[in-house]
C-alpha positions as a printed NumPy array, in Angstrom:
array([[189.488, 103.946, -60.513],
       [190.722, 100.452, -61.091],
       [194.093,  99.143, -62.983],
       [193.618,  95.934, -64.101],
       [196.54 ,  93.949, -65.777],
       [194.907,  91.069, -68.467],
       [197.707,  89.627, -70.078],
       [199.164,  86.059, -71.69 ],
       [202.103,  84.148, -70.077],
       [203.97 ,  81.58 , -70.369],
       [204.54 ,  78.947, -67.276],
       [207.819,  80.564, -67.035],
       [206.718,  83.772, -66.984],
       [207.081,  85.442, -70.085],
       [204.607,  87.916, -71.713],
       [206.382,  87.051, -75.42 ],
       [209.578,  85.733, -76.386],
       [212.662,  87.636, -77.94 ],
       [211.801,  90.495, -80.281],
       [208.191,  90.401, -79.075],
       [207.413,  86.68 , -80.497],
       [204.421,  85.809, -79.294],
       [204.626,  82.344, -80.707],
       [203.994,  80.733, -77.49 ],
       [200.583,  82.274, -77.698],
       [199.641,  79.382, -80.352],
       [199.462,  76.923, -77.946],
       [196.152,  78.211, -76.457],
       [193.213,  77.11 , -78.812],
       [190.362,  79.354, -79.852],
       [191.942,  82.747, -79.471],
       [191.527,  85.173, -76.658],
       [187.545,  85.504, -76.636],
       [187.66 ,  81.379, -74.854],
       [188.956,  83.557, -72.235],
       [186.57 ,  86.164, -71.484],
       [188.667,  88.89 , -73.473],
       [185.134,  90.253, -74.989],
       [184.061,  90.666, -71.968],
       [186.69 ,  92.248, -70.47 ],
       [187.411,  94.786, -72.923],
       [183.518,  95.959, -72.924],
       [184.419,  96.678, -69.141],
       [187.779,  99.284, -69.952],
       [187.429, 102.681, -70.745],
       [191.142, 103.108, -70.72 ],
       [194.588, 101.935, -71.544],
       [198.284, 102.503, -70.649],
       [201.769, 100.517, -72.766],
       [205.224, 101.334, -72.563],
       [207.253, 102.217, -75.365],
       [208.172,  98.836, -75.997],
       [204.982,  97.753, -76.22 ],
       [203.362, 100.571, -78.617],
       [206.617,  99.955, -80.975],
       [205.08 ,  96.445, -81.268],
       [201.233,  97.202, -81.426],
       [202.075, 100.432, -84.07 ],
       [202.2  ,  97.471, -86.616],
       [198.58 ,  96.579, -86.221],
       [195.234,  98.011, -86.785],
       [193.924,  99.938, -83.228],
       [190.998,  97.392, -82.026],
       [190.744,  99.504, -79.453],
       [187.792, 101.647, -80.588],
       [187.758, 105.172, -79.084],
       [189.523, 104.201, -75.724],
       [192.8  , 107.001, -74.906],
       [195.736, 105.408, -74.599],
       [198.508, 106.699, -72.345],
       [201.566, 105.746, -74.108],
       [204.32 , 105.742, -71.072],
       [208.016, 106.628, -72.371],
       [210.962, 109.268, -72.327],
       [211.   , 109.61 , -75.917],
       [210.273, 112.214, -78.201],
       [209.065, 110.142, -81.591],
       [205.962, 108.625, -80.812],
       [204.839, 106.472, -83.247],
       [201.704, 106.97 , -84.364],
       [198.745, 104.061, -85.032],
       [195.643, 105.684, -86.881],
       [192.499, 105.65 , -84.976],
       [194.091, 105.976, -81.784],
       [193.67 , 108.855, -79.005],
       [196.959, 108.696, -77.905],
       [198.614, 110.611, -74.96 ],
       [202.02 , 110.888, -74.486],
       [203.095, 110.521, -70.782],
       [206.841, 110.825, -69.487],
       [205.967, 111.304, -65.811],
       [206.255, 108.938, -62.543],
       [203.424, 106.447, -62.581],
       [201.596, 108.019, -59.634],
       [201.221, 111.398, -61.712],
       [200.137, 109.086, -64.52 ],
       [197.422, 107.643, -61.985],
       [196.09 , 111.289, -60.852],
       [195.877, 111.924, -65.127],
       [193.995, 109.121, -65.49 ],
       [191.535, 109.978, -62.461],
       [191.196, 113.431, -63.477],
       [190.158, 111.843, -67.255],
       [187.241, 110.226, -65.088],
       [188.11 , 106.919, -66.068],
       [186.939, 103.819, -63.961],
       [188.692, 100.687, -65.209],
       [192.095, 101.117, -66.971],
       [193.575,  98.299, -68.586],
       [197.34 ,  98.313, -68.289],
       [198.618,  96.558, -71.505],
       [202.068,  95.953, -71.124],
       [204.565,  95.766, -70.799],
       [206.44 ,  94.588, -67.234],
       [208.131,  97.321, -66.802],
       [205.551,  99.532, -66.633],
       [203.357,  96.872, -64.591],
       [206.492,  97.351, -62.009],
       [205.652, 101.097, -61.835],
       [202.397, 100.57 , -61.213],
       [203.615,  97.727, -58.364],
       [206.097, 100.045, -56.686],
       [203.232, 103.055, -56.251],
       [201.291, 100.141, -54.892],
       [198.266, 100.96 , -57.759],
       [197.782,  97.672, -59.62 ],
       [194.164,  96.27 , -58.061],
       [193.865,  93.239, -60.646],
       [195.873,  90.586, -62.297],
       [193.98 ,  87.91 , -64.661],
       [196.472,  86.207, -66.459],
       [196.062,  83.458, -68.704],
       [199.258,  80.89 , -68.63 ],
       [200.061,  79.294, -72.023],
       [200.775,  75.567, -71.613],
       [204.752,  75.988, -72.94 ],
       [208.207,  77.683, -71.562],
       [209.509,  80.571, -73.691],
       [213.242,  80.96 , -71.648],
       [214.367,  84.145, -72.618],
       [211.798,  87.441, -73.36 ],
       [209.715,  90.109, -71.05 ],
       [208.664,  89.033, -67.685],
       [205.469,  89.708, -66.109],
       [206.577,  92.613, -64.001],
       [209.934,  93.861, -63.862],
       [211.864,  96.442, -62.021],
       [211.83 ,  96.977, -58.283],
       [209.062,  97.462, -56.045],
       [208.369,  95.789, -52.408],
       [206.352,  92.511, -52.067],
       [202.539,  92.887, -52.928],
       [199.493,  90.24 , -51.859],
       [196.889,  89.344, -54.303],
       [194.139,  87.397, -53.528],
       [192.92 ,  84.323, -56.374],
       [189.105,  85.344, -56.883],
       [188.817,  83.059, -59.903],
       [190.107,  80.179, -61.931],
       [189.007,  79.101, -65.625],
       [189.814,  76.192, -67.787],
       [188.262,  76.143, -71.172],
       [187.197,  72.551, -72.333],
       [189.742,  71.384, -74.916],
       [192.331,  74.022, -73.81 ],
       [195.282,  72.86 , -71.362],
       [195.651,  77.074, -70.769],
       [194.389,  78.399, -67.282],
       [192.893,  81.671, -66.462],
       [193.602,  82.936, -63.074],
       [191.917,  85.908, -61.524],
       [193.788,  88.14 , -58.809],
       [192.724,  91.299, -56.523],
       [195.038,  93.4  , -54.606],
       [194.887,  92.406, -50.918],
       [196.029,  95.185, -48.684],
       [194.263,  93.947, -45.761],
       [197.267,  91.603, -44.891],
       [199.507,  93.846, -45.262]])
């Protein structure tokens, strides 16, 4: 199984702004499908968000078609978002990982947000990173990854630039050869 990690960020690092603005988000052109999200999604049969994160996406329509969702948090009220087959999951990250295997998925998309991508760091079980950095600085919000977890290599397999779009895709695989 693969955890991949497809996210938006600002050049300083920010996956939204305070009180999950993603205003900095407007300054890529086109939407998300420029950057091979179409694609991408076809490929996940899988997903995984923090608490945080589902608080935010509970105010939206699922998109994610019939995909399970681990939702990972210690709390006991859930929200629900119709349409979605959501599981519940208040383990350690490398249980979560065995859950997920034993659900036979192959490529789970971890949504968000850095503090569950720092889990998945510090059990050393995050194999991709594409990222697409938004042209502006946001200065205060959620970073990337957060929380602590040793050093890890990835290797740049790919860069994009769509025409009329000062945004940058970059595409990163685990390296544990060098390590």
């Amino acid at each position: 199984m693969r955890v991949v990690y497809y996210l938006a960020a600002s050049l300083d690092g920010r996956i939204a702004g305070p009180e999950h603005d993603l205003a900095f988000l407007q300054t890529l052109s086109g939407g998300p499908s420029g950057y091979g999200y179409d694609e991408f999604i076809a490929e996940i049969d899988g997903l995984v968000v923090g608490a945080s994160s589902w608080d935010f996406m509970k105010d939206y329509a699922w998109t994610y078609g019939e995909r399970p969702v681990w939702v990972v948090t210690h709390r006991d009220d859930v929200p629900t978002i119709e349409g979605a087959d959501t599981h519940v999951f208040s383990g350690g990250v490398a249980d979560l990982v065995r859950e997920l295997e034993a659900a036979g998925l192959e490529r789970v998309w971890v949504i968000g947000g850095g503090n569950v991508v720092g889990q998945f760091l510090a059990v050393d079980r995050l194999d991709e990173v594409i990222v697409t950095f938004a042209p502006t600085f946001v200065g205060r919000g959620p970073a990337v990854a957060d929380g602590e977890f040793p050093l890890r290599r990835f290797q740049l397999v790919g860069v994009e630039r769509r025409e009329g779009d000062d945004g940058v895709q970059l595409r990163y695989e685990r390296d544990r050869s060098r390590e």
